[in-house]
C-alpha positions in Angstrom: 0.0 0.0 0.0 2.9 2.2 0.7 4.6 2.0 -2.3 1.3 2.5 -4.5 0.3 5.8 -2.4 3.9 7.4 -3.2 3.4 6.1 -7.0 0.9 8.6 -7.4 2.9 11.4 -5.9 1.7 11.6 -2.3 5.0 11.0 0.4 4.2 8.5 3.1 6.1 7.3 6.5 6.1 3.8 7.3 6.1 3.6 11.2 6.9 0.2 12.3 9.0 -1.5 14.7 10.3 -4.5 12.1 12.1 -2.4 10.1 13.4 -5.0 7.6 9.9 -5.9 7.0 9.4 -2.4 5.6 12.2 -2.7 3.5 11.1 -5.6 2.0 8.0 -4.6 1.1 9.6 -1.3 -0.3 8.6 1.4 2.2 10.5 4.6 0.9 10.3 6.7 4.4 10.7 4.4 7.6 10.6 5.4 10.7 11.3 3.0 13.8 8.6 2.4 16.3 8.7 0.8 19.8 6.7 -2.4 19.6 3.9 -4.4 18.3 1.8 -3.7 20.9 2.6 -0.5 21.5 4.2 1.5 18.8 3.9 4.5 20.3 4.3 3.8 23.8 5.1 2.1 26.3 2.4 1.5 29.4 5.2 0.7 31.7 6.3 4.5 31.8 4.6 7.8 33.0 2.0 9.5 30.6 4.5 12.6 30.2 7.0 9.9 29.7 4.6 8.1 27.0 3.8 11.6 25.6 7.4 12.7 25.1 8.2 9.8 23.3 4.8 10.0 21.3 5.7 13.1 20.2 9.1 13.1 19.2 8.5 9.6 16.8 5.3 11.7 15.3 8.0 15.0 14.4 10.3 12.6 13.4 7.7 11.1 11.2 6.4 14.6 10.1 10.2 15.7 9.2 10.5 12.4 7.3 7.5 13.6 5.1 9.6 16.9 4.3 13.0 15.1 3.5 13.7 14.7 0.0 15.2 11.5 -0.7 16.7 9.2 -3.2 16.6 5.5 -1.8 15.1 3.6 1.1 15.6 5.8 4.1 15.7 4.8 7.9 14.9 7.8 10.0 16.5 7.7 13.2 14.4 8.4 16.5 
């Protein structure tokens, strides 16, 4: 689904914690999550905790949308 959205000229992030899974399938724009569960989260911390880290994957995400690129790219977090 990825790869068919940017074929008609829209950027899209993958967020996912298996990253080579998104390679394979051919996600342009990755950006590493925390879990399956969880991607965004984690329940075991604080909610400012959970929020901070929420926040900076989602900037990291939005950023990734802005970057011009050439090849598979792994954002890091």
């Amino acid at each position: 689904m990825v790869k068919e959205i940017e074929r008609v000229g829209l950027p899209i992030v993958h967020m996912c914690n298996i990253v080579p899974v998104s390679k394979t399938v051919g996600a342009n724009r990755i950006v590493p999550t925390i879990s399956i569960p969880y991607p965004l989260g984690d329940p075991a911390t604080s909610k400012e905790d959970q929020w901070k880290l929420r926040y900076h994957r989602v900037k990291v995400a939005v950023e990734a949308l802005a970057t011009d690129i050439k090849e598979q790219t792994v954002f890091r977090v």
